[in-house]
FIMARVO-986717 format. One line per field, with one value per residue (C-alpha): residue in one letter; x, z negated, y. Coordinates in nm, 3 decimals, decimal comma. Each point is the difference from the previous one (the first is absolute). Example, Ala and Ser with C-alpha at 12.3 -4.5 7.8 and 13.67 -1.06 7.14 Angstrom:
# FIMARVO-986717
r <- [A; S];
x <- [1,230; 0,137];
z <- [-0,780; 0,066];
y <- [-0,450; 0,344];
//
This chain:
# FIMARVO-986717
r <- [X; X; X; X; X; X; X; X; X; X; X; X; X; X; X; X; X; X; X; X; X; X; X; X; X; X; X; X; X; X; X; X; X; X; X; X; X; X; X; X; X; X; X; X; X; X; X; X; X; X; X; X; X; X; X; X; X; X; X; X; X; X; X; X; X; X; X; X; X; X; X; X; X; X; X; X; X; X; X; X; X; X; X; X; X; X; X; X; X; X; X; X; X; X; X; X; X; X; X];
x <- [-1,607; -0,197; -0,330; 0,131; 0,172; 0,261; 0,078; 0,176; 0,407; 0,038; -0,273; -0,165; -0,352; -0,280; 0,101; -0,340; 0,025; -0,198; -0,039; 0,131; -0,384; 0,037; 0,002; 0,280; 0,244; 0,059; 0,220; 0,024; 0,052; 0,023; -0,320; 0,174; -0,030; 0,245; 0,249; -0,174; 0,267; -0,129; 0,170; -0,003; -0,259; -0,098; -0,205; -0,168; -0,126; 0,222; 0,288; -0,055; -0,014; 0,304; 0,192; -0,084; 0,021; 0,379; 0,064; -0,173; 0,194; 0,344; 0,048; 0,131; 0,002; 0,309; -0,108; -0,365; 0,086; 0,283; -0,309; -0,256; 0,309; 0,034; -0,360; -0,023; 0,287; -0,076; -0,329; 0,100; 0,373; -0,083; 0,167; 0,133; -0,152; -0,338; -0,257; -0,105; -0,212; -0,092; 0,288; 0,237; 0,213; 0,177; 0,335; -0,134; -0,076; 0,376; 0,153; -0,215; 0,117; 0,315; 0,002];
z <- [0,255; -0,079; -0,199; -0,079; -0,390; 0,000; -0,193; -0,398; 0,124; -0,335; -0,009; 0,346; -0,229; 0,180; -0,019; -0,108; 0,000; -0,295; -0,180; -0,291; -0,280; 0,084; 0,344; 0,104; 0,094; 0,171; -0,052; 0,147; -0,187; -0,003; -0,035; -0,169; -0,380; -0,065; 0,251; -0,017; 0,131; 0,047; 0,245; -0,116; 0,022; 0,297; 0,070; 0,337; 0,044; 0,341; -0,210; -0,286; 0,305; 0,218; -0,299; -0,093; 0,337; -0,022; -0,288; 0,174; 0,316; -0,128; 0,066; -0,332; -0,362; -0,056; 0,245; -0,143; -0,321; 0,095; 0,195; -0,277; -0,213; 0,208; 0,071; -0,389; -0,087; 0,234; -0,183; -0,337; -0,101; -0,204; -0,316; 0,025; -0,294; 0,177; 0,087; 0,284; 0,145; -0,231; -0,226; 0,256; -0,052; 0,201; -0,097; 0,138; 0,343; 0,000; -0,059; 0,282; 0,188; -0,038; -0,184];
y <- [1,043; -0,309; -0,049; -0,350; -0,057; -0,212; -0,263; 0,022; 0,007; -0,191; -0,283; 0,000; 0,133; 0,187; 0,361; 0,249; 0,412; 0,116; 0,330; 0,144; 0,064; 0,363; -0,069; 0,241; -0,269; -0,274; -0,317; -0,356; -0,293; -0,401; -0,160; -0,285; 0,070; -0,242; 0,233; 0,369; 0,199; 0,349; 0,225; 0,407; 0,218; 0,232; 0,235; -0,150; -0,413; 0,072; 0,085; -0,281; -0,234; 0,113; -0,048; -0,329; -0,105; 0,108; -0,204; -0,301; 0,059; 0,010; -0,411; -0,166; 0,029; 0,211; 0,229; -0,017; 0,051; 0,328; 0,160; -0,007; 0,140; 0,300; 0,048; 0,021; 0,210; 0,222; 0,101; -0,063; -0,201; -0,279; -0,174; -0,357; -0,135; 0,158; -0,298; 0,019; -0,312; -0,283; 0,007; 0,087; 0,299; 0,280; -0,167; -0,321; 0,174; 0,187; -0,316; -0,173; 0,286; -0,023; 0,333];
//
């Protein structure tokens, strides 16, 4: 596994791995605040970054935006109306998706 954070799959933003205040989890996110997509939490920074990293790998949009949906739902399934980055909502993302 790399050290490296890739890229935001939805606006090309510097991606950062922070931790949650309590410090007990870990989560990576899009360092543009105009974006600020966060991916789910994990327990490890090697985990929070694996799994962004697959989101960032998956090569266009559609497939972007059908990653970060299962990555989510697989912690925690998600209502459409839910906002999710900058006034963007989980129904935004499943139609992007194609879902």
């Amino acid at each position: 596994m790399t050290d490296e954070i890739a890229p935001c799959p939805f606006c090309g933003g510097e991606g950062e791995v922070c931790k949650t205040p309590n410090m007990h989890s870990v989560y990576t996110q899009c360092g543009n605040r105009e974006c600020s997509l966060v991916a789910p939490l994990r327990d490890t920074a090697a985990d929070a970054l694996a799994a962004w990293n697959r989101l960032a790998s998956s090569g266009n949009l559609a497939k972007a935006a059908r990653a970060w949906l299962a990555e989510v739902e697989r912690v925690d399934p998600l209502p459409a109306d839910q906002c999710v980055l900058g006034g963007v909502t989980v129904g935004m993302i499943r139609a992007t998706a194609g879902m």
